[in-house]
N, C-alpha and C positions, 0 to 999 in steps of 0.2 A: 790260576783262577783265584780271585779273591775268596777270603772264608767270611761266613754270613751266621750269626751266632741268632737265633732265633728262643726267646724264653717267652711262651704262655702261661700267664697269668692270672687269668679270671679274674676276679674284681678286686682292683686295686683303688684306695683312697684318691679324690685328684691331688690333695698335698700333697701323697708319698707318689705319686707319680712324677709330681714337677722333683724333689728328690732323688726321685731312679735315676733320672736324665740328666740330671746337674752332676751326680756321682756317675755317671757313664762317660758323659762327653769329658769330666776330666780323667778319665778310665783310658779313652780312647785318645784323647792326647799327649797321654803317656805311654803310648803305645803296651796297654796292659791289657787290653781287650782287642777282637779285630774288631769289623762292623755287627753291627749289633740292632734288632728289631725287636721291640719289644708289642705284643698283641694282648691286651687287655678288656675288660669291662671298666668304667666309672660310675659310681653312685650320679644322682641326679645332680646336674653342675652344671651352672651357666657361666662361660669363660668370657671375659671380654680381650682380645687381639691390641697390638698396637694402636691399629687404625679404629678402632671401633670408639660409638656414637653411644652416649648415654641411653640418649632416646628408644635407640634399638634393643632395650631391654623394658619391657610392658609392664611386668610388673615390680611391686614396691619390694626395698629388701623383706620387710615384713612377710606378703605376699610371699615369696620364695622360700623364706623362714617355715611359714607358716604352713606350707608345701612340699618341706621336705629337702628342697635345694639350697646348695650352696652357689657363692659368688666368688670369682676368683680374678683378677684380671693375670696377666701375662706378656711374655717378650716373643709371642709368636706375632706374624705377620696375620690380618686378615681384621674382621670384625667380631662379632657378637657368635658367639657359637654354644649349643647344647650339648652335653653329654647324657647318657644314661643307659641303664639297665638294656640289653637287647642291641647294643651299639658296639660294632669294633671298634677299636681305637687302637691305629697303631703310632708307634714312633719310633722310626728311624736312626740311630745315631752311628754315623756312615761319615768318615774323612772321605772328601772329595778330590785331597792334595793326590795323587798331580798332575792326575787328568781327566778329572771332571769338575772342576771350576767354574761351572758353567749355572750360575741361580737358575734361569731360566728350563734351561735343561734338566736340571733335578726335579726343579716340579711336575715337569710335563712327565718324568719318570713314574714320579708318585701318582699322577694320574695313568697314567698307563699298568700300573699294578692294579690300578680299582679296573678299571673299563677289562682288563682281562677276568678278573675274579667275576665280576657282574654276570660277563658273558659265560662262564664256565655255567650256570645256573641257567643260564638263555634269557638273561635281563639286559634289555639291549642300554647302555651307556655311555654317553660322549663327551664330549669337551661343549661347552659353549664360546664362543666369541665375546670377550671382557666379562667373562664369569668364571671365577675360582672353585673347583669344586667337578664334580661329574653327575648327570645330568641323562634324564630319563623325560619321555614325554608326560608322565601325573608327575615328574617332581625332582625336586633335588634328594641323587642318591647317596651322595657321600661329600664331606667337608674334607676343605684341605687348610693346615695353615702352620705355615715351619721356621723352623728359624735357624738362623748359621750365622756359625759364632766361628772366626780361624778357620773355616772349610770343616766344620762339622755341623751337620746337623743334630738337631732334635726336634719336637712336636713334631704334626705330623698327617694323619687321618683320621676320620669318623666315619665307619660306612656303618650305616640304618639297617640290619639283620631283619630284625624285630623288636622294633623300639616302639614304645606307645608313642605315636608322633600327634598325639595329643598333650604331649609335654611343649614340644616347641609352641604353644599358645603364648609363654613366656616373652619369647625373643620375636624380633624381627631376624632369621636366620642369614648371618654374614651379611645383615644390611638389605639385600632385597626384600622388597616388599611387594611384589607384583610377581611371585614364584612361588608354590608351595614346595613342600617336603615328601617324600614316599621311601617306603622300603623293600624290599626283597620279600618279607612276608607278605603286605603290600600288593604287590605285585603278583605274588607266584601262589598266594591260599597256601592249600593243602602241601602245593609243588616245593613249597619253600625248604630251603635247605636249613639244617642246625647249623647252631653257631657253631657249631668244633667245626664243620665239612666248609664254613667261610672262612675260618684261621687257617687249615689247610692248604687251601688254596691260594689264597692271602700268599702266604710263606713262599709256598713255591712259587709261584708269580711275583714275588718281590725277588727271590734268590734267581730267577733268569733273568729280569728284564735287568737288574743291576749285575748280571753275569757275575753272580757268586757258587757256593758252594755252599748252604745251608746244613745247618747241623743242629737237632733242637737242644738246649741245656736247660735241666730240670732246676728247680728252687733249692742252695745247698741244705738248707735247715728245714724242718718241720715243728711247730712251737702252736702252745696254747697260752691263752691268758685267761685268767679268773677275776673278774669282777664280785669283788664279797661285800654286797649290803646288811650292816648290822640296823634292823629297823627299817623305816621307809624312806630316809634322809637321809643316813650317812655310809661313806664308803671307803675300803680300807685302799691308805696309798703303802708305799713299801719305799724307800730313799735308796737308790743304790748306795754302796761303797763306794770311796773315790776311785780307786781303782778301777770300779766298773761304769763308770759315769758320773756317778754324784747325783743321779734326777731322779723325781719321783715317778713311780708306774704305780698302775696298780699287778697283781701277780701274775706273774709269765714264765713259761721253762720251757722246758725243748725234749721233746719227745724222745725216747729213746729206740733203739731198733724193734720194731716187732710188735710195742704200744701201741695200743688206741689212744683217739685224743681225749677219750675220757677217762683211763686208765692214764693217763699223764697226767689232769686236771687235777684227781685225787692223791696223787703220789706228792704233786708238787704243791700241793695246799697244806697237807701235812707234814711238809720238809720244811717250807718256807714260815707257816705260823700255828703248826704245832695241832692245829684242828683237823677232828677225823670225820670229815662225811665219808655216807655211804654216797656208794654210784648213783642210787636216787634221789639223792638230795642235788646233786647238780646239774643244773637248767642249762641246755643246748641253744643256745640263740641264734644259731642256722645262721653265722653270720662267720663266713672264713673269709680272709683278704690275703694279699701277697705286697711284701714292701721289700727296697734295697739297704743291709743293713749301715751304714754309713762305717767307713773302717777304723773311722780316729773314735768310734763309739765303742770301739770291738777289742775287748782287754787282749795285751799282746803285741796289735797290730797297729797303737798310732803312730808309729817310727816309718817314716817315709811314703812314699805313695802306694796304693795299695788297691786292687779290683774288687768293687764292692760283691759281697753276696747279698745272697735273696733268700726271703725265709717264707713260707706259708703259712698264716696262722688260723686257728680255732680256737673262736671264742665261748667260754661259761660264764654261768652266773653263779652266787651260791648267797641263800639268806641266810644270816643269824639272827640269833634274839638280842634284845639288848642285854647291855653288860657284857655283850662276849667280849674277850681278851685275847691276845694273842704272842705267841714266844716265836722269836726271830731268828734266821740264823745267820751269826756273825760274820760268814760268810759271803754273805750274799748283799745283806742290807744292815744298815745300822741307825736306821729311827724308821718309825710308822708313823699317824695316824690318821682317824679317822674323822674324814672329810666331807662337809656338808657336801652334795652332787655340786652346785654352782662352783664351790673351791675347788675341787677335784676335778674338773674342767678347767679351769685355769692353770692348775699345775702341769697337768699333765703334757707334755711335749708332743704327742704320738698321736695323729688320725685315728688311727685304729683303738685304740684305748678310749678314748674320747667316747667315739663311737658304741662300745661296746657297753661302757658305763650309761647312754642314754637307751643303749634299747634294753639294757639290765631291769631299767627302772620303768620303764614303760610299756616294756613287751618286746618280742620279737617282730612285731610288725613295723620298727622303726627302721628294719635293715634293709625297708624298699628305699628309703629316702638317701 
């Protein structure tokens, strides 16, 4: 029986998602990993497909901006598709060599993993005739839209849990416009299942219907990062070492066994630049993500081909006064500074970083967006 590597992730960037997958499927074609599902959350994201139609997107990028979503297009098949908050999203990255070859076939698979999970909740869902996707009488219950590269796939699913589907106001969803959208919450009220009890099921109905042997694999690293505003404007970046990349972040370490992430936050603020908050001065931003570390990033490991890991992160914040200063350790980083917010976006390489620096400066309320 084939083996079926299953890692839940909860909310994942969609940059570091198209990431995960690009580092998987050449994962999986080096035969370094078997087949591989990956079950996620994505912030608010509107994807446009190959085939997709400008038009099918309603509003301006501003509009979207100004909303909270991003815009992203892609090498998946299909059109205009939404993500967000309350939304599975799996994907796939499954070699079909050497006897399943079959496009057609696979998709109808990946629909048959939805229409089973649906029904496991008692949501009745079906195939429609030249309609992509699965399909309930108030609405479209779940998107499909995948792509295969060498007989691997990736991308993959969207099934609606409990998604505001007052977000898809945005889109014309995969192009119909004479269809609405529904969900499982939707659907079922009170009856509705959590999201963990639709990953669940998800898995195991993806590990039979592809006659595998499911096994779930946890995130190898657990890491925080620290966003330190000195003032209302500027913010502290860190330059790795060449050895450890050479790019700017701003502060990030790796939890040790038995820490908390806020007992890491303070350990690693005062390793890295020498400043000693207390636990209360560091701001929780209820904002944790999971991404794949890419391996030619990973000191050690750029020498030949290599299976990425996965890290979990927690993010803080921490304010100074002006004038703060800060002592580096040579180890780690070899120049700072401190970065207007617009520059420190620009530098910065990293979804997640990014991210954390806008809700630093704005509030925690920017980690719906």
């Amino acid at each position: 029986m084939r083996e079926l590597h299953v890692r839940r992730l909860g909310l994942v960037e969609y940059e570091d998602g198209l990431s995960a997958q690009r580092l998987l499927v050449e994962a999986r074609a080096a035969g370094l990993v078997p087949d591989t599902l990956l079950l996620l959350e994505h912030p608010r994201v509107v994807t446009l497909g190959r085939g997709a139609r400008p038009n099918n997107v309603l509003w301006t990028p501003e509009q979207l901006r100004a909303r909270g979503f991003e815009l992203f297009e892609t090498d998946r098949g299909g059109d205009v598709t939404y993500h967000g908050p309350g939304q599975l999203v799996g994907y796939p990255i499954l070699d079909l060599k050497p006897d399943r070859k079959d496009v057609r076939k696979y998709v109808a698979s990946v629909e048959e993993v939805l229409i089973r999970t649906a029904a496991d909740f008692g949501v009745r869902a079906e195939r429609v005739a030249g309609r992509v996707g699965i399909w309930n009488p108030a609405g479209k219950v779940a998107a499909i839209g995948v792509h295969i590269s060498r007989w691997i796939t990736s991308h993959g699913f969207a099934l609606n849990v409990s998604t505001d589907l007052r977000d898809f106001a945005a889109i014309v969803p995969c192009g119909i416009s004479d269809a609405g959208v529904t969900s499982l919450q939707s659907l079922l009220g009170e009856r509705a299942p959590s999201f963990a009890q639709v990953e669940e099921r998800a898995a195991a109905n993806a590990a039979a219907v592809w006659e595998s042997e499911a096994s779930e694999v946890r995130v190898e690293l657990e890491t925080v990062s620290v966003t330190i505003l000195r003032g209302d404007s500027e913010v502290l970046l860190l330059r790795r070492i060449p050895q450890r990349g050479g790019f700017w972040q701003t502060l990030t370490g790796r939890r040790e066994p038995g820490e908390s992430p806020l007992a890491t936050a303070a350990r690693e603020v005062y390793e890295e630049t020498g400043l000693t908050p207390t636990l209360s001065d560091l701001i929780d931003l209820r904002y944790a993500h999971s991404f794949a570390l890419d391996p030619a990033r990973i000191p050690g490991l750029a020498q030949g081909p290599r299976a990425p890991r996965f890290a979990h992160e927690t993010a803080f914040a921490l304010r100074v006064p002006p004038g703060t200063e800060v002592r580096l350790d040579p180890t780690e980083h070899d120049a700072h500074r401190w970065a207007l917010i617009p520059e420190a976006l620009e530098l910065l390489p990293f979804a997640g970083l990014r991210r954390a620096i806008r809700m630093a400066s704005s509030g925690p309320s920017a980690a719906a967006s």
